[in-house]
N, C-alpha and C positions, 0 to 999 in steps of 0.2 A: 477464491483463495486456494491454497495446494492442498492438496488431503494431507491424512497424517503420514503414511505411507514418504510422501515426498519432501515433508518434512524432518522425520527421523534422515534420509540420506543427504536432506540437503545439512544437516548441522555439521555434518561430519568434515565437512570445506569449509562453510561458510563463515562472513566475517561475524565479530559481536558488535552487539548495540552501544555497550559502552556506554555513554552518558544521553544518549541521545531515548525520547518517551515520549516522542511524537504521537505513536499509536495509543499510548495511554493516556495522553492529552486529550483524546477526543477525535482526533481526527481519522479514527478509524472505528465506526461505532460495534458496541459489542455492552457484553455483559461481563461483571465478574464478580461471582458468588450476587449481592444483593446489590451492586454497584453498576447501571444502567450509564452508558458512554458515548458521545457522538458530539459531532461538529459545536465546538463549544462549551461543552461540559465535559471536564476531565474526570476521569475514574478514580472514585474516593482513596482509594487508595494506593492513591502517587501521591508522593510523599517529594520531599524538598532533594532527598538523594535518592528518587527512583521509589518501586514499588515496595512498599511497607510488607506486602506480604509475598514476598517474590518466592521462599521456599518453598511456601502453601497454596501457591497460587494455580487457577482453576486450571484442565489441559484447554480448553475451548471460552474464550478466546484466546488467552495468554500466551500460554507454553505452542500452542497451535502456528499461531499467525508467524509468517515470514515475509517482511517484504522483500521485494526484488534486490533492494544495492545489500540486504545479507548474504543472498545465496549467487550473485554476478558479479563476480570480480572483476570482469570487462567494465562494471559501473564505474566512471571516477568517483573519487573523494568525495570531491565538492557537490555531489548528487546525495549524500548521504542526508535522509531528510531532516535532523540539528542543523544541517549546514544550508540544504538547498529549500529548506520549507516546501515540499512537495514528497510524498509517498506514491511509489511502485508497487501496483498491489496485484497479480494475477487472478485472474477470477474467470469463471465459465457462465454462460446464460447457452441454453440448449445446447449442451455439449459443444460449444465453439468457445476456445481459451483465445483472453484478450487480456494486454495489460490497461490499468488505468492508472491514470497519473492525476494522483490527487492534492489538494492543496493542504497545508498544513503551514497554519498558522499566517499565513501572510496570502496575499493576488499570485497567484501562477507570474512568474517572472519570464520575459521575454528569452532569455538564457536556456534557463529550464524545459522552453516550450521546444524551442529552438534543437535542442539536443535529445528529446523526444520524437519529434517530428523527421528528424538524421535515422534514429535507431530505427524510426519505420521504414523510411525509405531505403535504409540499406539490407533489410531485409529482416533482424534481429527480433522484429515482430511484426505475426500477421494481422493483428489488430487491436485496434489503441481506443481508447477514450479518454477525456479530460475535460474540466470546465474553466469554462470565461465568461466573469462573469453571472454566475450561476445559471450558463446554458448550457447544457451538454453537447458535446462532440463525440462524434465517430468517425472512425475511417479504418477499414476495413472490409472483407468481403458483403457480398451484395445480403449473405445470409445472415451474416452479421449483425450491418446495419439494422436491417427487417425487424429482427429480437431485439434489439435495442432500442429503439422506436415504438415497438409493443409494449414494451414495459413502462413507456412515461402513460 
């Protein structure tokens, strides 16, 4: 994920979340205060309009996390993940930065993958992961791969 550092500079452009609580849904696991979160269990407190304690709420994960279609306004619209059920998450494994394109809420949609697989190719990122399935993919340099394959 971005440090806090990249964080604080990306807010200062970036778009809002708006109605959209995908990451607080679960599909982005984390903690907050006493409330444990991941793929399937939503963090206690999200609430029917958003997060119940959004004032008070922890910096790490909460205030922290940014996904990608916040801080890229290259993203379209329809990538925003309420709309496209899939999260852009940037994240590092031995100092090599990869995006991963995660599912949320629904199967990775052929669309989604599709438009993923473009941004790699045109260069926008050096290295991607994603699952089908629940099998992990890679594609990226050869160092890459290597750390990603070590960790399963």
């Amino acid at each position: 994920m971005v440090n806090a550092a990249q964080t604080k500079e990306a807010i200062k452009t970036m778009r809002t979340c708006g109605s959209c609580t995908k990451c607080c849904e679960g599909w982005v696991a984390g903690q907050a205060r006493d409330s444990h979160f991941y793929p399937g269990v939503p963090c206690d407190y999200l609430a029917d309009n958003g997060c119940s304690i959004y004032k008070s709420r922890p910096e790490h994960p909460c205030q922290s996390f940014v996904c990608e279609w916040l801080v890229d306004r290259s993203i379209s619209y329809y990538m925003k993940p309420d709309k496209s059920c899939i999260i852009l998450i940037r994240r590092k494994i031995n100092d090599i930065e990869y995006v991963e394109m995660a599912e949320a809420g629904q199967p990775l949609s052929a669309s989604a993958l599709e438009w993923f697989l473009r941004a790699y190719i045109s260069g926008k990122y050096d290295n991607i992961s994603y699952r089908i399935h629940n099998h992990p993919r890679y594609i990226g340099t050869a160092e890459f791969i290597t750390a990603m394959e070590k960790q399963q």
